[in-house]
N, C-alpha and C positions, 0 to 999 in steps of 0.2 A: 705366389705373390699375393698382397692381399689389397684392398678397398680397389678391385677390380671393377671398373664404373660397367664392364657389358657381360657379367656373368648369367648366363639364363637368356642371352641375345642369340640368332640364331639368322643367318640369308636361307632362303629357302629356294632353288631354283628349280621349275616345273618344266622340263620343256619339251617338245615336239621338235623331231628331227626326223623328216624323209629323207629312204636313199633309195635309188633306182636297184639292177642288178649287181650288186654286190656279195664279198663274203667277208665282211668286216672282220670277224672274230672266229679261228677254227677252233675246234673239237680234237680230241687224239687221232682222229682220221680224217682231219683236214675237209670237215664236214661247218658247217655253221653251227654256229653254238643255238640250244634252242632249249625252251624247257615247257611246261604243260601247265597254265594258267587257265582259271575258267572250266575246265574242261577241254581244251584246245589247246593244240601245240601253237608257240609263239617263236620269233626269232628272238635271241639272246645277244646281248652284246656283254660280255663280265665288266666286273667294277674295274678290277685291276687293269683292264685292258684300255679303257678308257682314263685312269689315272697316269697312267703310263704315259701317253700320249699328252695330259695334260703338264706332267713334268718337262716335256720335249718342248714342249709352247713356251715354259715358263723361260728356258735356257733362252728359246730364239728372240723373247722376250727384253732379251738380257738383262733377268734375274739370276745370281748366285744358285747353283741348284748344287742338293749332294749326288755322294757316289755311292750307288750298291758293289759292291764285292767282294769277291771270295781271296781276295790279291789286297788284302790291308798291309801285308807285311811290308809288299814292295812299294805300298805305297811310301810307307813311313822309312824306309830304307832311302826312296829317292830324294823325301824331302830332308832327312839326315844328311845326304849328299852334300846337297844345296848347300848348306850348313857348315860344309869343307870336315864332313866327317869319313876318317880313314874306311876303306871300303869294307874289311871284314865286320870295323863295328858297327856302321851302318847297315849291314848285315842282321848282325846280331840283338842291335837294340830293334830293328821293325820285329824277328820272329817275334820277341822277348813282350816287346808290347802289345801286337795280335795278338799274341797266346794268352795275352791277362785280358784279352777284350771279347773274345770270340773262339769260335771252335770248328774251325771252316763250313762257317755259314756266312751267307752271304749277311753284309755289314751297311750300314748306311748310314756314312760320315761327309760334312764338307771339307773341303780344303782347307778353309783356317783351321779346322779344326787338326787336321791332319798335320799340318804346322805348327800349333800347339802343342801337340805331342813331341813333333820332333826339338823344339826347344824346351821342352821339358829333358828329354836324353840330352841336350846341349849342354845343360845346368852342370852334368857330371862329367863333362867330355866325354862321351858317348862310352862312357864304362860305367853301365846300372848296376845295381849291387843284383846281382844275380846270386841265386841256388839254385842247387839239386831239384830238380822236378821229381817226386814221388810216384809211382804211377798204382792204381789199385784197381784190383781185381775182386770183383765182389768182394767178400768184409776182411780179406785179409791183404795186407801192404804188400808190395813188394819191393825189391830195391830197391834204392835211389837210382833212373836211369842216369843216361848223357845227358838228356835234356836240359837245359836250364831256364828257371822262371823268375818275376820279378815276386819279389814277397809279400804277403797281406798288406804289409806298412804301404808300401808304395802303389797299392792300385787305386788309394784316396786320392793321390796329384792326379793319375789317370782320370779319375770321374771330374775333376776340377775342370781338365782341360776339356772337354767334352760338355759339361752341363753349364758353361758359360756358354752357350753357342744363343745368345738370343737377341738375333736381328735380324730381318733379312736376308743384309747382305751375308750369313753366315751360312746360306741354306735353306730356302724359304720352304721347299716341297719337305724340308724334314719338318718345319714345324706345322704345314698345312698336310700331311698324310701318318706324321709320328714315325716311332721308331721302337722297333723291340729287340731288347739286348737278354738274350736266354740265361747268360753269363753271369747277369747285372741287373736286376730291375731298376737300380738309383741311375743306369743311364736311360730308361728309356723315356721317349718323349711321348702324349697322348695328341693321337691326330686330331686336327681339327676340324677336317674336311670328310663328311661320310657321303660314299659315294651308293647308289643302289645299281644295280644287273639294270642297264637298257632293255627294255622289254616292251615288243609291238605289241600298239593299241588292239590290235586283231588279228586275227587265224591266218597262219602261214605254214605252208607246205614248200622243203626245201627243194627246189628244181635241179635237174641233171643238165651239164653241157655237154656237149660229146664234138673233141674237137682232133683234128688231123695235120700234121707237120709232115713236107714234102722235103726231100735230101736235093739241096743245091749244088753239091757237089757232081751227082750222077744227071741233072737236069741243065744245070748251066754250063759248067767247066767242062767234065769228060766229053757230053753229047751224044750221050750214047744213045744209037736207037734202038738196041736191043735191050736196054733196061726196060724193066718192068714198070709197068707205071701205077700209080696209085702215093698212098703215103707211107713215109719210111718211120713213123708213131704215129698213135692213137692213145686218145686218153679222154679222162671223165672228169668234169670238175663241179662240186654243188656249189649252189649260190641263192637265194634269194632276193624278195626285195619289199620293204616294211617303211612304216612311220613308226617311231619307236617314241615308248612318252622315256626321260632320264630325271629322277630326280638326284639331287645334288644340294647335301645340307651343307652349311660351312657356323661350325658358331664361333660366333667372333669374341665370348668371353674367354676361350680355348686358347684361341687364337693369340689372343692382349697376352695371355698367361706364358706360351711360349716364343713370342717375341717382343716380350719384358717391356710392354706395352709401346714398344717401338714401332716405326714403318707400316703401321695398322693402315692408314690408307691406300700406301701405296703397295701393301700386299692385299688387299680384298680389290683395287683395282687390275693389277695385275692378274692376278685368279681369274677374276671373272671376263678376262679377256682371253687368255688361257681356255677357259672354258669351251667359250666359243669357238675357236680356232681350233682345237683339239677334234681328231678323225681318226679311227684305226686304220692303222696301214696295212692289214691283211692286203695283200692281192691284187693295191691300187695300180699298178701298172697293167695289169689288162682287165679289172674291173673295178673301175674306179669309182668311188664314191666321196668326190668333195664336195658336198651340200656343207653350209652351213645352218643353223637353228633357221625352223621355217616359223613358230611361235613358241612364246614361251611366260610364263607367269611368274615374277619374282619379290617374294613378299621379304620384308624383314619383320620378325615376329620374337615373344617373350614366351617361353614358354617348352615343351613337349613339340618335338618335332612332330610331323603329319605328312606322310606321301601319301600319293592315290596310290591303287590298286591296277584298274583296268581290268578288276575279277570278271566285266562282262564285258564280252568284246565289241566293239563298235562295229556298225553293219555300216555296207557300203554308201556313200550318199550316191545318189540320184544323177546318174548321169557319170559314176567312175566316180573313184577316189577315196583314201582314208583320211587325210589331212582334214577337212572339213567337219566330218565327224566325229575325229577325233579333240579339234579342239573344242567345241560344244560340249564332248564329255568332260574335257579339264573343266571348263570354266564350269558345268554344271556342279562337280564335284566339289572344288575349291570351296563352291557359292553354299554347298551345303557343310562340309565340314565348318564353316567358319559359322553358319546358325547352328549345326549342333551342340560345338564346342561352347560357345555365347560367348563369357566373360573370360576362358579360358585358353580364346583363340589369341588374344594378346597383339594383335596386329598394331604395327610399328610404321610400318609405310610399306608402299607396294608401287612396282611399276610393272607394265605390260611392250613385252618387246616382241615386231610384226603385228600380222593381222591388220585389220581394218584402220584399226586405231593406236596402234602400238608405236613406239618407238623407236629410235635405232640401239645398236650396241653402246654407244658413246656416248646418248642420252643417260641409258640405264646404268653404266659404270657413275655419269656427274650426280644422278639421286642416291647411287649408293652411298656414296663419298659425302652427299651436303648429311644425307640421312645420319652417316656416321660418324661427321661433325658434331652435331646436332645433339648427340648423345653422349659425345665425351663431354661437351660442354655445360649438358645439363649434370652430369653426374661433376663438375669438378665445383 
């Protein structure tokens, strides 16, 4: 779209999040994610891991959120259903459309959208002009299989139905994390929202539990007193426990651009509530980690994105604890990125949520919102 009044606009969220012993995020052997910053190993939390969770916020939110998966056929088969379409063709038109959309990889569509397709197959009464699907084998062809596919002409209605999706309510995490169609580059969406690896302000070494499960059955019920006593498992579990900094870009020209400059408020209010709310759920039932944001720095700015680092790690304050040192190192960092940069730090408005002085959540969502009034208005 074009005369986009917030292109070059960007929220910037810096924030500080302690958790006690926990294991937010495993590793292939169910170890803490962790990786070597500084010279020192750090706990890890991945992006995806935490986007993930931000999706689940958005749903409980009740925001419109899409679907990943590998099951489009039957999506589009159910909602052909709906439709009062005989069961083989609704059958035949979900393979027929998957198969022009994807190639069993996981997909990520909303429901209207998935509706749109299927009254698209209505238009025909669920008889698409199908062919012979070809299948090739490095450079030379071979038969025509059984298969059948929808043909070049017709995967243009396919992208129609698909690249209209711009609202909200039609999937907000598609348009706030994007979408890649390996199939199709004219479906894909560019995300708006870049997330960075959670990564403690300082040095963490991942600790061993070592814990013991007693059988009820030989201890309560049988009674026996000739069982053996002791535990019927034994096992290990690592865990940690960090202040972690997360930044969290969202630019909101991206944004305007994939939802056709609709619902801008109330999807950058929504997010950033989302935001908050969002906690991995590794292992929360016997090591739980619900902290919310303890501080956090959120500018709105024009320009080249800017996260810290943490390249040096923060040493203990005085008396226990990372939180305090570590917010001293954001705000020192912050304070000098925006002198180094000068005129190129582009700062737009800024609130501070926690700490001494800060804010609440509901404060910093109403400066978002007047901020990004503020600017559709100037640019209209």
């Amino acid at each position: 779209m074009t005369n986009n009044p917030l292109k070059g606009i960007a929220i910037e969220f810096h924030i500080l999040q302690s958790f006690p012993v926990t294991c937010l995020n495993r590793d292939d052997v169910g170890a803490p994610k962790s990786a070597l910053v500084g010279g020192v190993p750090r706990a890890r939390v991945s992006s995806q891991c935490w986007k993930r969770q931000v999706r689940l916020a958005l749903h409980d939110l009740g925001f419109a959120t899409g679907i990943r998966t590998k099951r489009l056929a039957d999506m589009i088969a159910d909602a052909c259903r709906a439709l009062n379409a005989p069961e083989d063709r609704a059958v035949q038109c979900g393979e027929a459309i998957a198969g022009a959309l994807t190639d069993d990889t996981l997909f990520f569509i909303s429901r209207q959208e998935v509706e749109r397709l299927a009254a698209y197959a209505a238009e025909t009464d669920f008889v698409l002009p199908l062919e012979a699907a070809k299948a090739k084998k490095g450079k030379k062809e071979e038969a025509a299989t059984e298969k059948v596919a929808l043909p070049k002409t017709e995967k243009a209605k396919l992208r129609k139905c698909l690249s209209c999706a711009k609202s909200a309510a039609d999937g907000l995490d598609i348009a706030l994390f994007g979408r890649m169609v390996a199939q199709d580059a004219a479906l894909n969406v560019q995300a708006a929202a870049a997330f960075a690896h959670a990564l403690s302000t300082h040095q963490v070494v991942n600790e061993v539990e070592f814990f013991t499960a007693l059988d009820d059955y030989t201890r309560l019920v049988k009674d026996d007193p000739d069982a053996l006593p002791g535990s019927s498992h034994m096992g290990t579990l690592e865990y940690n426990a960090a202040t972690y900094y997360r930044y969290v870009s969202l630019d909101l020209g991206q944004l305007w651009e994939n939802l056709g400059g609709d619902d801008l408020e109330r999807a950058v209010d929504g997010f950033t509530r989302a935001l908050y709310l969002a906690v991995p759920a590794a292992r929360q039932s016997t090591q739980s980690g619900a902290c919310p944001w303890d501080y956090a720095r959120i500018l709105v700015r024009r320009g080249q994105r800017m996260q810290l680092s943490f390249e040096t790690p923060v040493r203990m304050a005085q008396g226990g604890g990372w939180l305090t040192p570590s917010m001293k190192a954001l705000d020192a960092g912050l304070a000098r990125q925006a002198e180094l940069a000068g005129s190129l730090y582009g700062r737009l408005a800024e609130v501070t949520y926690g700490g001494a002085e800060g804010v609440s959540i509901d404060a910093v969502c109403d400066v978002l919102r007047t901020t990004l009034c503020g600017l559709m208005e100037s640019a209209s």
